[in-house]
C-alpha positions as CSV (number, residue, x, y, z in Angstrom):
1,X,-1.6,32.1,35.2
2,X,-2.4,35.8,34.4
3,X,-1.4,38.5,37.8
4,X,-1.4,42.1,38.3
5,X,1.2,43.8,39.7
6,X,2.0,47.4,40.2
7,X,4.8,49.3,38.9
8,X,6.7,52.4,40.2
9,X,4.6,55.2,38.6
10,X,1.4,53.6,40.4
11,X,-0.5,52.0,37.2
12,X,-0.9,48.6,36.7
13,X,0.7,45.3,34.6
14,X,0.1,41.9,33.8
15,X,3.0,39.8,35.1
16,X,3.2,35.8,33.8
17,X,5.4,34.1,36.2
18,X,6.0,31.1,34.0
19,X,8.3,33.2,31.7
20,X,9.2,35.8,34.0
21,X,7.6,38.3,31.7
22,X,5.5,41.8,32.3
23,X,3.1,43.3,30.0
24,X,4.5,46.8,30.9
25,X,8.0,48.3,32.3
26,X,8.1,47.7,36.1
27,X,9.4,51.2,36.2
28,X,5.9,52.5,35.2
29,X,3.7,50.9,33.0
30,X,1.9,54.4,31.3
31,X,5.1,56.1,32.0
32,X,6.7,53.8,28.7
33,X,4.1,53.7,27.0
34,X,4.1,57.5,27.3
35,X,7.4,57.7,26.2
36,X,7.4,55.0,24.0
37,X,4.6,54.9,21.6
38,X,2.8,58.5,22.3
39,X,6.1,60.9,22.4
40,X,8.2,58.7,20.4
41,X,5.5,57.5,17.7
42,X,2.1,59.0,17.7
43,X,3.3,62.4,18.3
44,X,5.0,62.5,15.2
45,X,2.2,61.4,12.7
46,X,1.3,64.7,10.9
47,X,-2.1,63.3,10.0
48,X,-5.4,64.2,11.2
49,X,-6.6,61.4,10.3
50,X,-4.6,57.7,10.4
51,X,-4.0,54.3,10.7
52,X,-2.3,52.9,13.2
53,X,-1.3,49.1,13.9
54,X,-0.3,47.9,17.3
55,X,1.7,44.7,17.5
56,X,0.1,42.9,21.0
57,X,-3.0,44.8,22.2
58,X,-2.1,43.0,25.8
59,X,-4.0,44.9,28.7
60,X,-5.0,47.5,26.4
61,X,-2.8,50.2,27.8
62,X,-1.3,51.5,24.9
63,X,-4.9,51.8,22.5
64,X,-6.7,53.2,25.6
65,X,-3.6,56.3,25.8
66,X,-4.0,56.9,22.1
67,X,-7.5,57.2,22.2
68,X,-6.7,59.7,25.1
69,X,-4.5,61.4,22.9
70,X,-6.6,61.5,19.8
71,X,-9.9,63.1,22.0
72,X,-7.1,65.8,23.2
73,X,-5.5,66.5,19.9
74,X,-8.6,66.4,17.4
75,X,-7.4,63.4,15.5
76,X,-9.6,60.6,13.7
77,X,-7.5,56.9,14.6
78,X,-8.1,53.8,13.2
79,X,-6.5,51.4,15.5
80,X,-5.7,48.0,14.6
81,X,-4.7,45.5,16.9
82,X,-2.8,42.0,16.2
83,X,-3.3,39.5,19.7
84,X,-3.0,35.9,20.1
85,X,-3.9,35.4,23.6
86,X,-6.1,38.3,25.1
87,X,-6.3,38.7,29.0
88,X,-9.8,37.5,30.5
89,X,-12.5,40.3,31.0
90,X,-12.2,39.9,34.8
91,X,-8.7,40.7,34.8
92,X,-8.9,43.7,32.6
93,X,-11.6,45.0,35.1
94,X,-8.6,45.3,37.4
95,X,-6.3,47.5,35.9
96,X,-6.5,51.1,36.9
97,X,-5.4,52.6,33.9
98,X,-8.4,54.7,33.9
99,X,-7.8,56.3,37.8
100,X,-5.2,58.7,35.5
101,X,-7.4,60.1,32.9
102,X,-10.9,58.5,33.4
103,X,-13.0,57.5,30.4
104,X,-14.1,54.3,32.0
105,X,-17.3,53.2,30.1
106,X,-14.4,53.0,27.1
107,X,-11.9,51.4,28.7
108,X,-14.2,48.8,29.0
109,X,-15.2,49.2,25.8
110,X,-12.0,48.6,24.0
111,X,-11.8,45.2,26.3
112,X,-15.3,44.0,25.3
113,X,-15.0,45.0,21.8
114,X,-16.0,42.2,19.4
115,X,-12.5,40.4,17.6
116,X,-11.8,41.0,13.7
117,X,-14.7,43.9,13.3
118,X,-14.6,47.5,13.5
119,X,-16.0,48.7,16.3
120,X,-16.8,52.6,17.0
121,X,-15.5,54.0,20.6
122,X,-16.3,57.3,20.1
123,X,-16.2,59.6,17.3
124,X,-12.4,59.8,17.6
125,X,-11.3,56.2,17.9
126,X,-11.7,53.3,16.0
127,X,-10.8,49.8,16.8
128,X,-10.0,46.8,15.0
129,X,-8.9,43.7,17.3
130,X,-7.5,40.7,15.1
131,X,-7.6,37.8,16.9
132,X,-4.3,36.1,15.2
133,X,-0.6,34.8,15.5
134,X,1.4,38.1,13.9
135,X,4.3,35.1,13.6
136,X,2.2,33.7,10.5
137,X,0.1,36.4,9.2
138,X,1.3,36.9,5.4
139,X,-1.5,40.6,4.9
140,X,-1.2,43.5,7.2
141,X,-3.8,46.3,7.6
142,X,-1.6,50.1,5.8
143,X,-0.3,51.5,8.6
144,X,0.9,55.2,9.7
145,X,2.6,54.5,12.8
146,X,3.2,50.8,14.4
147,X,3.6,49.9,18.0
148,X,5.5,47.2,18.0
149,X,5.2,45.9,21.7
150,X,5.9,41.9,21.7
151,X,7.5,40.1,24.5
152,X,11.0,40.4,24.5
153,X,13.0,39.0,21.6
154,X,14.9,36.5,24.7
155,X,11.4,35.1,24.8
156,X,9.5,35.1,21.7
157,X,12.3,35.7,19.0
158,X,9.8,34.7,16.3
159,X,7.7,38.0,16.9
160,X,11.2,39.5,16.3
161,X,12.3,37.5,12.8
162,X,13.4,39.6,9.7
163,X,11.0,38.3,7.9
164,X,8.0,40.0,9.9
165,X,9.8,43.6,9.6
166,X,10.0,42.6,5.7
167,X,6.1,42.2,6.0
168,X,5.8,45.6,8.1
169,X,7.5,47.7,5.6
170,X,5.5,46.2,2.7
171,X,2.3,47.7,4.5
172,X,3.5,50.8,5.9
173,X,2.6,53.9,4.3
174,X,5.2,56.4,3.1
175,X,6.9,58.1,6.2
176,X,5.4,55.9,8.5
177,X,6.9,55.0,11.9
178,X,7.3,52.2,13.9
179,X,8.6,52.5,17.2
180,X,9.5,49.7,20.0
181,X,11.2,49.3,23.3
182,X,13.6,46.9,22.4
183,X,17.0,48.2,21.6
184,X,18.7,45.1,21.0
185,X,21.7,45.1,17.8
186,X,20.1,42.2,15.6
187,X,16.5,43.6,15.8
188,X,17.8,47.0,14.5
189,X,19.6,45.2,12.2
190,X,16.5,42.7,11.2
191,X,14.6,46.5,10.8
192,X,17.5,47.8,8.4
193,X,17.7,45.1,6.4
194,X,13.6,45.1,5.7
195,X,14.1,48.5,4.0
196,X,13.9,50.9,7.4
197,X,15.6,53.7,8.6
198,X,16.3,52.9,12.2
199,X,17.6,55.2,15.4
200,X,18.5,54.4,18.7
201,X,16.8,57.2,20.6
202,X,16.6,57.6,24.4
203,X,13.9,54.5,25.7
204,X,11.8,55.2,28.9
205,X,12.6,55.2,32.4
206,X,15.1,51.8,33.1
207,X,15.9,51.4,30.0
208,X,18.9,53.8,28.1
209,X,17.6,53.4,24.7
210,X,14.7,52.4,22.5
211,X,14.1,51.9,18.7
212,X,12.4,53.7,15.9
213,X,12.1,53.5,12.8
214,X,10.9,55.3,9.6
215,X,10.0,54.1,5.8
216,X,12.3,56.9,4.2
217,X,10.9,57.2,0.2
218,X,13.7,58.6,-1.8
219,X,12.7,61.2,-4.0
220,X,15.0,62.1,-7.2
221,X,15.2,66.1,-8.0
């Protein structure tokens, strides 16, 4: 059974008691994915126009912020979105993501949008929700920037295998970035050993470090 909780910076997560696991940082749901994905990730993309692949849409946090950002910053974004087990409509009509930087009607949207279609926001945000197990998909949508934002790799260590960074890489673009919360040794090391250059870099409020990586292209002068 799905709750909502609030964290420290006043926004809202999904908590599931029976594994002890949150959505979002307790320190501050937006504040992460702030730091995290935006800051960390989006921010870096020089494109004006991209592709960008989300691992766990969840409460819709981080694809509602990067719509934000891409109305703010003229950008085009195709956002595709890989979920097994998407929160009910009545619970997402609960989170008050949208009391920080309003946009309600698309909000909603993004939680009502039909699975495994394209589906126009607004002329700066595109979404794509695939209703699928990322454990077992073999084809990935190209990708300029990837949040990866699974359940810890304590709880769901299969989201975290080497073999589903190996599939990452084949389907990032050149230069793209991946970024993630997690900091933990053997998942930089499952990142490295898929082809990826990886850095610790500092992670979000409550947590010292995070993870991003790059697919570097070697070029021969």
């Amino acid at each position: 059974m799905m709750k909502l909780i609030t964290t420290d910076d006043g926004s809202n997560t999904v908590l599931i008691p029976s594994i002890g696991e949150t959505y979002h940082s307790t320190f501050g749901a937006i504040q992460e994915s702030e730091h995290v994905f935006i800051e960390a990730g989006l921010r870096l993309c020089c494109k004006k126009r991209l592709t960008l692949l989300e691992v766990g849409f969840g409460s819709g946090l981080n694809a509602y912020l990067t719509m934000i950002y891409a109305i703010n910053n003229d950008l085009e974004v195709h956002y595709h979105a890989v979920e097994r087990y998407p929160i009910d409509d009545a619970l997402a009509s609960e989170l008050n993501f949208v009391s920080r930087y309003g946009r309600a009607d698309e909000f909603a949207s993004l939680h009502r949008a039909e699975w495994n279609a394209e589906v126009r926001i607004n002329d700066r945000f595109f979404i794509t929700k695939h209703l699928a197990d990322f454990t077992v998909m073999d084809r990935l949508p190209q990708f300029d920037v990837c949040y990866f934002d699974a359940f810890s790799p304590d709880k769901q260590p299969e989201m975290w295998a080497l073999d589903r960074f190996e599939l990452l890489y084949r389907y990032a673009e050149d230069e793209a970035i991946l970024t993630t919360y997690c900091a933990k040794g053997q998942v930089r090391r499952n990142m490295q050993q898929a082809g990826f250059v990886v850095e610790r870099i500092q992670g979000a409020k409550g947590k010292r470090e995070m993870l991003r990586a790059k697919k570097k292209i070697l070029t021969i002068s």
